[in-house]
C-alpha positions in Angstrom: 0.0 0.0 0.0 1.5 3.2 -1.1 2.7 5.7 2.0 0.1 8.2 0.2 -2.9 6.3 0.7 -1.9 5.8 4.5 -1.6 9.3 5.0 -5.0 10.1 3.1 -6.9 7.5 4.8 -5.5 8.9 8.0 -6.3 12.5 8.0 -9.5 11.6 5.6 -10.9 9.8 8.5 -9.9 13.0 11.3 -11.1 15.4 8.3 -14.4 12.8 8.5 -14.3 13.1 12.3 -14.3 16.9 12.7 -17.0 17.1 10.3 -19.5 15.0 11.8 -18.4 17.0 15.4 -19.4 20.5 13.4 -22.7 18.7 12.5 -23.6 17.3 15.5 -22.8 20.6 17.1 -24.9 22.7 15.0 -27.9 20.5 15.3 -27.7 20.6 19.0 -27.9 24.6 18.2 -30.9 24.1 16.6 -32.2 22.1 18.8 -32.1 24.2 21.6 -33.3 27.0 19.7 -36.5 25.1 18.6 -37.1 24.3 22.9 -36.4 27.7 24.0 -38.9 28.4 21.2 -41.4 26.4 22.4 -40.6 27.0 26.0 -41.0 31.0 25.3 -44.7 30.2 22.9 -45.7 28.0 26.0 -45.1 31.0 28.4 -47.1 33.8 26.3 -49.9 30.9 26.2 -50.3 30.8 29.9 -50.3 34.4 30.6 -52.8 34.7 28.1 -54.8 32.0 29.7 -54.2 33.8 33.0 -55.2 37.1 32.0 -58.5 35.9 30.2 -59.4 33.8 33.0 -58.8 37.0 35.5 -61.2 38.9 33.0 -63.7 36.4 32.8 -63.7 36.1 36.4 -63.9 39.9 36.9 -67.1 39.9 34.0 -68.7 36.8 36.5 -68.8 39.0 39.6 -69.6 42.7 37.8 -72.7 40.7 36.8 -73.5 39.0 40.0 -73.3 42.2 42.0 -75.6 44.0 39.3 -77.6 41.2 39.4 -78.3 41.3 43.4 -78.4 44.7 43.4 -82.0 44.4 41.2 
C-alpha cells in the first residue's frame, strides 16, 4: 500500500471526524433554539390563559353584583 494512501486514509478519517463533530454541534444549536422556542410560545400561552381567566372572572362578579343589586 503506497505511504500516500496511508496518509490520506488517516487524515480523511480526522477530516471525517471533525466534520461530523461541526454537524452534530450545529444541530444541537438548533435544537435548543427550537425548545427555547417552544418554551418561550408555552409561556405567552399561559399568561394569556391567565389574564383571560382573571377577566372572565372579573365579568362573572360585575354581573353578579348587578344582578343582586335588582
Amino acid at each position: 500500500m503506497p505511504l500516500w494512501v496511508k496518509a490520506a486514509g488517516k487524515w480523511g478519517s480526522i477530516v471525517v471526524i471533525i466534520t461530523l463533530i461541526i454537524t452534530l454541534l450545529k444541530q444541537l444549536i438548533a435544537f435548543v433554539g427550537f425548545i427555547t422556542g417552544a418554551v418561550k410560545l408555552l409561556i405567552i400561552l399561559a399568561f394569556v390563559i391567565v389574564i383571560a381567566g382573571v377577566g372572565f372572572l372579573m365579568i362573572k362578579s360585575w354581573n353578579d353584583s348587578r344582578r343582586r343589586k335588582e
